[in-house]
PADRENVEX-602770 format. One line per 10 residues: number of its first residue (from 0); their letters; for each residue x, y, z of N, C-alpha, C. Coordinates in steps of 0.1 Angstrom, whole numbers. Example, Ala and Ser with C-alpha at 12.3 -4.5 7.8 and 13.67 -1.06 7.14 Angstrom:
0) as) 132:-57:78:123:-45:78:132:-33:78 | 128:-22:71:137:-11:71:129:0:79
end
This chain:
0) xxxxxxxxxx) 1079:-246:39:1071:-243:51:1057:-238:47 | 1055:-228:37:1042:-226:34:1034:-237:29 | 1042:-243:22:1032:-257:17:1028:-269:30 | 1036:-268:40:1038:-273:49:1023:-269:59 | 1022:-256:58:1013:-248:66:997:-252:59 | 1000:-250:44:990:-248:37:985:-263:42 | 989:-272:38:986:-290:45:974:-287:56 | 983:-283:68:979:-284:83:965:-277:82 | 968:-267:74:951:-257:76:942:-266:66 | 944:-274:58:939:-281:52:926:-291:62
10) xxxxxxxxxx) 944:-297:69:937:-309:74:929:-305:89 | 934:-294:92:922:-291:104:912:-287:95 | 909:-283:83:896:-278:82:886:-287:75 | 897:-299:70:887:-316:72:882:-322:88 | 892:-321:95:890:-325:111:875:-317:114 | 877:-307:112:866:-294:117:852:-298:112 | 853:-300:92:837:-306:85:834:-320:96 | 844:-327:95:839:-340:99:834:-343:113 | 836:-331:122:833:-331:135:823:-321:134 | 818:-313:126:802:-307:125:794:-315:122
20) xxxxxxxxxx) 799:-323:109:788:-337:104:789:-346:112 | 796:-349:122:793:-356:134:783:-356:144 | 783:-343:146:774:-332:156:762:-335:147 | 761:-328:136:750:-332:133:736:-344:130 | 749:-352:131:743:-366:127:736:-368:139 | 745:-362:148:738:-371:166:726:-364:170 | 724:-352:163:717:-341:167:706:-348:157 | 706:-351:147:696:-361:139:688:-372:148 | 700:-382:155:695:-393:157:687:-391:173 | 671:-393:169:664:-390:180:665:-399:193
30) xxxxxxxxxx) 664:-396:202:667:-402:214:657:-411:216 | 645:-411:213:633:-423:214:633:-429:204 | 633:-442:205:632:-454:192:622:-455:189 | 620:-456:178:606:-463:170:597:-469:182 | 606:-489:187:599:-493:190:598:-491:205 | 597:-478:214:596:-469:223:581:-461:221 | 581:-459:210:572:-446:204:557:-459:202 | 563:-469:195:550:-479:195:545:-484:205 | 551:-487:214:545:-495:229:541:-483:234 | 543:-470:234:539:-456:239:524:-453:235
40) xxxxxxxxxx) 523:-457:222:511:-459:213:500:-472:218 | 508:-482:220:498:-495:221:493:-493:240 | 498:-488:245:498:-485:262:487:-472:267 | 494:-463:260:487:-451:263:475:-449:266 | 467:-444:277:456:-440:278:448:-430:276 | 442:-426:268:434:-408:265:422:-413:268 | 413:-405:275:401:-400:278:398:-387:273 | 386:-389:265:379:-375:264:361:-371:268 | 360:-363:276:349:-361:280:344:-347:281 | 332:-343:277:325:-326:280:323:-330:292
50) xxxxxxxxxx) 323:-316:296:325:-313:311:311:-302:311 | 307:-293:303:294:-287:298:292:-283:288 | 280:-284:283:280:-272:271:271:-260:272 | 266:-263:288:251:-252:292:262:-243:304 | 268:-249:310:274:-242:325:289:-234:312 | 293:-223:313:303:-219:304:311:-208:313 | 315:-213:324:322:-204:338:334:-208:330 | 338:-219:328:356:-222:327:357:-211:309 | 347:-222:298:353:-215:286:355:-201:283 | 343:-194:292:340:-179:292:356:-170:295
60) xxxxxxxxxx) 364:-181:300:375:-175:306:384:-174:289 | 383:-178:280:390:-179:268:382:-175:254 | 369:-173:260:358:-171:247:349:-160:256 | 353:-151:252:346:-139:260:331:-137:255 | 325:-141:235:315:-141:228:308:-152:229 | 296:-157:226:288:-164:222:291:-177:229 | 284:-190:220:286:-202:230:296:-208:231 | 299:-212:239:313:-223:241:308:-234:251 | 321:-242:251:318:-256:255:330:-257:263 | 333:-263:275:346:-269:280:346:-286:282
70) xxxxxxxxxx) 354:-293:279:359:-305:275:368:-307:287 | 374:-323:290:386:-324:295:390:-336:285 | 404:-328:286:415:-345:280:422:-350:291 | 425:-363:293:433:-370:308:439:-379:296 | 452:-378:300:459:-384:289:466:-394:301 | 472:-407:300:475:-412:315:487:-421:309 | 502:-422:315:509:-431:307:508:-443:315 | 514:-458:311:515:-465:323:524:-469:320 | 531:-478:315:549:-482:318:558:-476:311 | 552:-465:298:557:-462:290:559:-448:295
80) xxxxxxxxxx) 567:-438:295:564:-425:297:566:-414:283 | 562:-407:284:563:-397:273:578:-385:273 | 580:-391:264:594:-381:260:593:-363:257 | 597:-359:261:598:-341:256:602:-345:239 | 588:-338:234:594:-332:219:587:-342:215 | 576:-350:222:564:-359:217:552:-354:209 | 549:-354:204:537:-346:199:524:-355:195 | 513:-348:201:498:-358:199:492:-351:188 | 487:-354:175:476:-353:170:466:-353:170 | 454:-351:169:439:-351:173:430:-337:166
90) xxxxxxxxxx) 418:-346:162:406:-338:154:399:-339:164 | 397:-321:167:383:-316:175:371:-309:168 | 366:-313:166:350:-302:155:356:-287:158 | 351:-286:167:350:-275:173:364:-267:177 | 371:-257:170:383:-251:174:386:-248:186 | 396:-258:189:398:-250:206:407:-236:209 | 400:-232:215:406:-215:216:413:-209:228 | 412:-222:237:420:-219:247:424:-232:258 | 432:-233:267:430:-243:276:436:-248:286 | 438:-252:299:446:-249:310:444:-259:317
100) xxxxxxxxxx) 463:-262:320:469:-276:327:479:-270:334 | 482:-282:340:491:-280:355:506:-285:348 | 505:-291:333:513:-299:328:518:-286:323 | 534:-290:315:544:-280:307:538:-288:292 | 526:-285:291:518:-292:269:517:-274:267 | 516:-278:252:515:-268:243:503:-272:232 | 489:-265:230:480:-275:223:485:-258:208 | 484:-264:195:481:-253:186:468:-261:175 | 458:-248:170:451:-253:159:458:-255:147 | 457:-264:139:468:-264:126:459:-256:112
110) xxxxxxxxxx) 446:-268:113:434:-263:102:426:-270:103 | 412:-264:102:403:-273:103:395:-282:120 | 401:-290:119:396:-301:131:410:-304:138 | 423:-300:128:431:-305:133:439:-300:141 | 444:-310:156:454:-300:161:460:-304:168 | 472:-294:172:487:-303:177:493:-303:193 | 491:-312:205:495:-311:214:512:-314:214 | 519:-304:220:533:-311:225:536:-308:237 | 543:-322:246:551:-320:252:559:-315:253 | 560:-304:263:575:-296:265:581:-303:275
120) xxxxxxxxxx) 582:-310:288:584:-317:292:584:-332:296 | 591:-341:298:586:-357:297:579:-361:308 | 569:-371:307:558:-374:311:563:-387:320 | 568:-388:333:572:-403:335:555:-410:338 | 564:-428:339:552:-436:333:545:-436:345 | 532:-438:344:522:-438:353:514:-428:355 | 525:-415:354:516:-399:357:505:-397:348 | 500:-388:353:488:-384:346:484:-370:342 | 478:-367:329:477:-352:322:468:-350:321 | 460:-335:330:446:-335:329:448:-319:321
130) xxxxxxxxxx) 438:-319:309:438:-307:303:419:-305:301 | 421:-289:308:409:-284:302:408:-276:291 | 400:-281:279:397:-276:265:385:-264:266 | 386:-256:261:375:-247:255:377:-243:241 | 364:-244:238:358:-246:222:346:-236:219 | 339:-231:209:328:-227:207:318:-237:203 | 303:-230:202:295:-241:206:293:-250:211 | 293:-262:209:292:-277:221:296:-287:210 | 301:-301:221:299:-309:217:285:-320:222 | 273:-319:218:264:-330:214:264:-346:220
140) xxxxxxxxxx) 273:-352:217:273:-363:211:284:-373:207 | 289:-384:216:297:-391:214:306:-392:194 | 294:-391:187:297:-387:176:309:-377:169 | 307:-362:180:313:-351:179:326:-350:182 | 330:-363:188:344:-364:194:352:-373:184 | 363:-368:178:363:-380:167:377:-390:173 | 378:-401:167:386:-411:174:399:-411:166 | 408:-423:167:426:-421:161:434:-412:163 | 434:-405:174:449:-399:180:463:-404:176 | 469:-395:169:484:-403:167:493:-394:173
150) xxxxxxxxxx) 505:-404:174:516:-396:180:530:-393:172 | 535:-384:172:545:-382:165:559:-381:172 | 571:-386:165:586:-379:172:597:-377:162 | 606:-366:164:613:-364:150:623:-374:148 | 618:-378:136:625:-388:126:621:-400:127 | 608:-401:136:599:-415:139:591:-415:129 | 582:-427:131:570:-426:122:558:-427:132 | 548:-417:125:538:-416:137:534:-432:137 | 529:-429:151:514:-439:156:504:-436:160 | 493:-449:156:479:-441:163:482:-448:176
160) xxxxxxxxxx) 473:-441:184:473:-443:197:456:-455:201 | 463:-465:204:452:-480:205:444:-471:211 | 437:-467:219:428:-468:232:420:-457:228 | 426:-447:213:414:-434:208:406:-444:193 | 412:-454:189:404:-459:179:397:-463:182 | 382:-467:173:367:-474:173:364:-489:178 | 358:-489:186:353:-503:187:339:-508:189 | 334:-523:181:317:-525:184:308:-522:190 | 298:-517:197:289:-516:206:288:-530:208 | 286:-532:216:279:-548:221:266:-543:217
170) xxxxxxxxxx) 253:-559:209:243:-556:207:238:-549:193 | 244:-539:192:240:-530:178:254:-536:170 | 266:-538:171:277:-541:164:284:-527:154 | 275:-514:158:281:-497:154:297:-497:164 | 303:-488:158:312:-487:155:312:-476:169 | 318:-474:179:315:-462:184:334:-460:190 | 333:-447:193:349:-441:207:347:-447:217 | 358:-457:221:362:-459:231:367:-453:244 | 375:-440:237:378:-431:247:369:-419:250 | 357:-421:252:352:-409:252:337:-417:263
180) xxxxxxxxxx) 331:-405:270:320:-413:285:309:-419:276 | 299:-419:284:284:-420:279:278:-413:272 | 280:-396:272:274:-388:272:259:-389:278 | 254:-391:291:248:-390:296:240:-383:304 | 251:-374:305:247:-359:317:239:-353:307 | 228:-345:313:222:-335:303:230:-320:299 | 239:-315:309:247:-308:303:259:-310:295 | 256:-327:290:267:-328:276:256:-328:268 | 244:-337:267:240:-339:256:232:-326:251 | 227:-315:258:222:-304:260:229:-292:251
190) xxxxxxxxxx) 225:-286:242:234:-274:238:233:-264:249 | 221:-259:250:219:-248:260:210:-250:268 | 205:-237:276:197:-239:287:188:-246:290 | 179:-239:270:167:-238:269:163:-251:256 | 176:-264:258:174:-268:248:166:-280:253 | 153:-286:247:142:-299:259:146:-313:251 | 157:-314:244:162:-326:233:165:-336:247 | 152:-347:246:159:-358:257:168:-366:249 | 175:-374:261:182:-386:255:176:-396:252 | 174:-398:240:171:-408:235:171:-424:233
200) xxxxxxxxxx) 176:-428:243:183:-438:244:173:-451:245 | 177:-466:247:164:-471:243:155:-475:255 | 158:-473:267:151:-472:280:136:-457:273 | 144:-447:264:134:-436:262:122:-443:255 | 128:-449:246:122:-452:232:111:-466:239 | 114:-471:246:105:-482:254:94:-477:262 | 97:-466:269:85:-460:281:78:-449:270 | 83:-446:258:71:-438:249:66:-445:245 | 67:-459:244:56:-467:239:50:-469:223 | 63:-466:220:64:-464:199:63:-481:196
210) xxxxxxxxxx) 46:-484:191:45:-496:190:50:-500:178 | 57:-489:165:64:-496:153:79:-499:159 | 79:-499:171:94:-503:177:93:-517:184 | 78:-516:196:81:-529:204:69:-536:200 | 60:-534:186:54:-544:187:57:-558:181 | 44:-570:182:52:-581:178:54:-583:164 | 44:-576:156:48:-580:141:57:-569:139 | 68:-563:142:80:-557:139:84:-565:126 | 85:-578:127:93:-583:118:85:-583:103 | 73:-579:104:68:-580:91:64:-565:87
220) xxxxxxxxxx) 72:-557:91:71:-542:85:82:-542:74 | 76:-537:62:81:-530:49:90:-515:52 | 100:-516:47:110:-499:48:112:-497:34 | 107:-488:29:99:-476:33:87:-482:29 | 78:-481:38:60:-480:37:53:-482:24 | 50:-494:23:40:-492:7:29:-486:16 | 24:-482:3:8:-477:-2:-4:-479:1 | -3:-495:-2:-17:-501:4:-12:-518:10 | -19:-521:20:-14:-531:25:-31:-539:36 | -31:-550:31:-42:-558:36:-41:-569:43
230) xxxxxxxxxx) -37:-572:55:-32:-581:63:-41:-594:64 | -40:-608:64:-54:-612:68:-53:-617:82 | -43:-615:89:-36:-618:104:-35:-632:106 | -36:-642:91:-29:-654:95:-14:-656:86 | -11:-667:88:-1:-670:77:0:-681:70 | 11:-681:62:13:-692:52:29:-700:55 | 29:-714:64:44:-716:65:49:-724:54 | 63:-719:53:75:-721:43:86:-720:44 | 97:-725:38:110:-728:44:118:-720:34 | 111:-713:25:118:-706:12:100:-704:-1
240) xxxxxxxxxx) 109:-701:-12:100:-695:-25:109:-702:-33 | 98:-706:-43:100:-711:-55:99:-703:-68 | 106:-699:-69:109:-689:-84:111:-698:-99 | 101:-700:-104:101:-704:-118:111:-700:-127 | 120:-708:-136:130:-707:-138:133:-693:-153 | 123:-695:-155:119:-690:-167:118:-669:-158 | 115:-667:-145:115:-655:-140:132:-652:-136 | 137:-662:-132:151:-661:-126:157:-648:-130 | 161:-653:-148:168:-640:-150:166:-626:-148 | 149:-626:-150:143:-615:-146:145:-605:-134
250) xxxxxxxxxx) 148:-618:-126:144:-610:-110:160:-613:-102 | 169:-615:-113:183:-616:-111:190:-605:-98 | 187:-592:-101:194:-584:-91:183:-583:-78 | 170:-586:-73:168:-589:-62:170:-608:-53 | 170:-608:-68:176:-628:-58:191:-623:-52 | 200:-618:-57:212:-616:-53:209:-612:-39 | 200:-606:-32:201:-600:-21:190:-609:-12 | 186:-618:-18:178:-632:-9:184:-631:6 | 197:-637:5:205:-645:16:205:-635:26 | 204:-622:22:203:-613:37:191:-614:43
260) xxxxxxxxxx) 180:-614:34:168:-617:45:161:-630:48 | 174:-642:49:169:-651:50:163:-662:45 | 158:-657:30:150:-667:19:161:-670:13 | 152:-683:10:162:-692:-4:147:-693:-12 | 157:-696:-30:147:-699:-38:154:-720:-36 | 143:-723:-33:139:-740:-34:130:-745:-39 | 130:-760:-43:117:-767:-49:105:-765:-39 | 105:-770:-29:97:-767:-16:92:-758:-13 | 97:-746:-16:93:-736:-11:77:-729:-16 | 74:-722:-13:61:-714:-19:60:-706:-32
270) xxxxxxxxxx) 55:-714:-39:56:-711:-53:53:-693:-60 | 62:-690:-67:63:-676:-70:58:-677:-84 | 45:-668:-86:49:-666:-101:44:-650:-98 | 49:-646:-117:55:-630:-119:48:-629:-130 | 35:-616:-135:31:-617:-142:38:-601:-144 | 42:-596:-163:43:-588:-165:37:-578:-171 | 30:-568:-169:16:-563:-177:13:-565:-189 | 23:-559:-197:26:-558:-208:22:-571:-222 | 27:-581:-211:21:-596:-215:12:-603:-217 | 0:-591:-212:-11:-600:-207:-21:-590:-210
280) xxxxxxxxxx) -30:-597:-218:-44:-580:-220:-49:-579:-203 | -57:-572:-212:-60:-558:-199:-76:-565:-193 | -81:-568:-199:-94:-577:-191:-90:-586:-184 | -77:-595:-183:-73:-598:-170:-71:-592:-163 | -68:-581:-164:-64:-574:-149:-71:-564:-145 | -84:-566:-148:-94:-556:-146:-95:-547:-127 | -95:-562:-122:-93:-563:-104:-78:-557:-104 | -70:-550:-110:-57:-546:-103:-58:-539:-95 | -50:-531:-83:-50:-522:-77:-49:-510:-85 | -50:-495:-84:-42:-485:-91:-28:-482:-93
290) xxxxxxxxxx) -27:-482:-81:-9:-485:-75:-3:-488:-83 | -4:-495:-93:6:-505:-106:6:-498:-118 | -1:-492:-116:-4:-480:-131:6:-476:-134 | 14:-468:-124:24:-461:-127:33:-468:-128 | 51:-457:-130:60:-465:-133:67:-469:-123 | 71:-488:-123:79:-493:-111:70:-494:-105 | 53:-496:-105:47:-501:-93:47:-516:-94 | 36:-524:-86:35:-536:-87:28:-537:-77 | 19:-550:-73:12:-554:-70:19:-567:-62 | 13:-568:-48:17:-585:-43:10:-590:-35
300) xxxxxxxxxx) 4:-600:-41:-7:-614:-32:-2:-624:-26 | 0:-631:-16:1:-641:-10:-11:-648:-2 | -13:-662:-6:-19:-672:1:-14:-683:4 | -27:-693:8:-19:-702:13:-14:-714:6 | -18:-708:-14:-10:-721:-19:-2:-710:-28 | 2:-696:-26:13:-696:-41:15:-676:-36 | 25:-671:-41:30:-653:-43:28:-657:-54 | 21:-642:-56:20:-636:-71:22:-623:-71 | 36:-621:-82:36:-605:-85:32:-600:-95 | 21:-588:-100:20:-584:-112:25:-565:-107
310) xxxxxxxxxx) 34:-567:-120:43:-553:-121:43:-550:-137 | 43:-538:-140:45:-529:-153:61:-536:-159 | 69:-537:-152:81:-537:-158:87:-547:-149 | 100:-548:-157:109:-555:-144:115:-553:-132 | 114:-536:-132:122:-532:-120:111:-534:-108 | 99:-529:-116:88:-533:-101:86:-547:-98 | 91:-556:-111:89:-572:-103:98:-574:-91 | 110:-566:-95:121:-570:-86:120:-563:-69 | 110:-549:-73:106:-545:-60:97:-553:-49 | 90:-557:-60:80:-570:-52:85:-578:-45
320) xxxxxxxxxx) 97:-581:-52:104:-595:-46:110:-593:-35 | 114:-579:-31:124:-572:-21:113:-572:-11 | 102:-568:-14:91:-566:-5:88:-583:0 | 83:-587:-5:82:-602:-4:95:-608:8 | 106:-605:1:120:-612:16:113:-603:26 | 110:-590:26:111:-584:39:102:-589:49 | 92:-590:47:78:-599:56:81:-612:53 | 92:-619:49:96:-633:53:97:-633:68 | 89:-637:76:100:-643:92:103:-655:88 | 119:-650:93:128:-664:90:131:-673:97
330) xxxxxxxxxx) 131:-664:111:128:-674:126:120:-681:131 | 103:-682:118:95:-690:121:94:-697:111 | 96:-690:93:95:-702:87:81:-701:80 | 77:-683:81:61:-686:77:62:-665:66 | 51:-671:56:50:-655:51:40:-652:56 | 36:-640:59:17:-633:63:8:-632:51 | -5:-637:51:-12:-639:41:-16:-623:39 | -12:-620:28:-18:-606:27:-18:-601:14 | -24:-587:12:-29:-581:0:-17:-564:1 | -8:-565:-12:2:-554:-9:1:-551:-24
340) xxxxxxxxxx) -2:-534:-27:3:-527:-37:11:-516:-35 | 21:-516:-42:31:-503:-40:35:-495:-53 | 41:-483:-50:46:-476:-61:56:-466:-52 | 68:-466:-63:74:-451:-55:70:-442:-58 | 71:-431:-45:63:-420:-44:73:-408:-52 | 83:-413:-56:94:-400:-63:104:-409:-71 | 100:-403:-88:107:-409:-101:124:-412:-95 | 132:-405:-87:143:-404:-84:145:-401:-67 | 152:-420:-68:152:-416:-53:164:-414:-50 | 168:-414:-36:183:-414:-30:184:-412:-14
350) xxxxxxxxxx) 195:-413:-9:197:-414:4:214:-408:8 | 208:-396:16:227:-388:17:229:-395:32 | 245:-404:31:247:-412:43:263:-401:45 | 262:-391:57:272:-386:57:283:-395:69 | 297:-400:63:306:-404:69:320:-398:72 | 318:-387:72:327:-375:72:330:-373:87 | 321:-375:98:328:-375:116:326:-393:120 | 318:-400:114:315:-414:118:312:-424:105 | 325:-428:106:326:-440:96:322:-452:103 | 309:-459:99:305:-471:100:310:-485:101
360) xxxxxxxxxx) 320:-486:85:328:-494:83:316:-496:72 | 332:-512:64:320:-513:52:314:-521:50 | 311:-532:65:299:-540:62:286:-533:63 | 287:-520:75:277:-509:74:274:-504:57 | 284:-501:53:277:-495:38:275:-502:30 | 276:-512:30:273:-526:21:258:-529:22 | 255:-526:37:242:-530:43:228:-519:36 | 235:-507:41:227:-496:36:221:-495:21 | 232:-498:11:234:-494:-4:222:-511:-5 | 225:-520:2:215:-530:3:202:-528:2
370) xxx) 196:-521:12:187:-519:19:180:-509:9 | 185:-497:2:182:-487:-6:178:-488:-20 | 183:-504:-24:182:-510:-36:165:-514:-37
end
């Protein structure tokens, strides 16, 4: 009988493990599915918009010091509803310190930008979640609002949420938030009272009358500005430049970047030649400009039968040549007859492109690191 007994307490106390690890298992297995959680993702609607960053009646209620800003988020479902124990992700610049809904959400800061909304209760589909944010300082600037919202659920794998990621401007082809307004109001774009920053937009930039913006020879401006420049306000038409085969290698790393501005090197085209100081006594070049003296300058003539670069070195031939595509118009097919010496104004240059709240993408930095060359 004891052994008999000893059995039974045995086997109830396998019955017993196996019915906890049962419990547990189910208590594991989350009630929303993956592909629940993705169409939740691909559907979902977020809006984000400042609401002030000068009027500070709402945030004042959570930021008793200094400046603050109030925001709203409208989160909206439509066939999809949101499950209790959902949780949203999202980078705010600006720490939010306080914020009030009619919804059962819970927002916390984690670190940094980042921070965590959860549902405490489920969201059926169609309803709509309006939350007011307060932050310090302001947000500025469509910029300031950063985009990819993801969603999390336990034992899921997050998703971003479609409708907070970046899409093209029409026209410019920048990268901007979707979910976020105009910023048009002056109490978004405005930090404070007393701040006179217009919007800049390109209605502004037209009625100031910035004629390196809307004049017609735009297309034959140099970035960044040579030195000296002598227009003779006619031109020379061409369908491309003729680069002597014997310079090719030379001017190897600016031909690479031809095809962006439109030039080809062709037989036809307007004949290039490249003289290098060095090569050539100095009673030739008695007529140089000064400009070339130094290091990396160079010198560039165009008429109506031939470019000529004279440069110290190779690197300034190759600047010539960059200068040269840039006052190509490619839409007409013609170079401007003119007289250009240049030199950089600093042995070591550079350019800080910060992509830390607004990534471009990398035809943008392809373009830039182009451009800078």
């Amino acid at each position: 009988m004891i052994r008999n007994s000893t059995n039974f307490v045995k086997a109830c106390l396998s019955l017993s493990l196996l019915l906890v690890g049962s419990a547990s298992a189910m208590a594991e297995t989350p009630s929303l599915q993956q592909a629940s959680l993705n169409a939740l993702g691909e559907s979902l609607d977020i809006h984000y918009e400042v609401l002030s960053n000068v009027d500070d009646s709402l945030c004042r209620v959570h930021i008793p010091k200094g400046n603050c800003f109030s925001s709203e988020l409208t989160i909206v479902t439509m066939a999809t509803p949101i499950e209790a124990s959902t949780s949203l992700y999202f980078s705010h610049i600006a720490p939010i310190r306080g914020y009030d809904s009619k919804n059962a959400i819970r927002i916390e800061h984690i670190n940094g930008d980042l921070h965590h909304l959860t549902f405490e209760e489920k969201v059926s589909a169609s309803e709509q979640v309006k939350i007011t944010l307060s932050a310090p300082f302001w947000h500025a600037s469509r910029s300031d609002a950063m985009p990819n919202y993801y969603l999390t659920y336990p034992a899921l794998s997050a998703v971003v949420v479609a409708s907070t990621t970046r899409v093209k401007e029409p026209g410019s082809n920048l990268l901007i938030n979707q979910h976020t307004g105009l910023w048009s109001k002056q109490a978004q774009y405005k930090r404070t009272e007393n701040d006179n920053t217009p919007l800049m937009d390109s209605a502004y930039l037209y009625n100031k009358g910035d004629s390196a913006l809307i004049s017609d020879d735009a297309q034959n401006r140099v970035i960044p500005n040579v030195v000296q420049r002598d227009d003779s306000g006619k031109f020379v038409a061409a369908a491309g430049i003729n680069i002597d085969k014997s310079d090719q290698d030379m001017l190897a790393p600016a031909i690479e970047q031809m095809a962006y501005f439109g030039l080809t090197n062709q037989k036809t085209g307007l004949p290039l030649k490249v003289i290098i100081r060095s090569a050539h006594d100095a009673s030739a070049l008695a007529n140089e400009p000064a400009t070339i003296n130094s290091k990396e300058g160079y010198a560039l003539s165009i008429t109506e039968q031939s470019a000529t670069i004279i440069a110290n070195d190779n690197i300034g031939a190759n600047y010539g040549l960059l200068t040269l595509m840039q006052i190509f118009d490619a839409q007409q097919g013609r170079f401007p007859i003119t007289e250009i010496a240049d030199s950089p104004r600093f042995e070591f240059r550079g350019m800080h492109l910060d992509i830390a709240r607004h990534f471009p993408g990398k035809a943008a930095i392809e373009s830039v690191v182009r451009q800078m060359f």
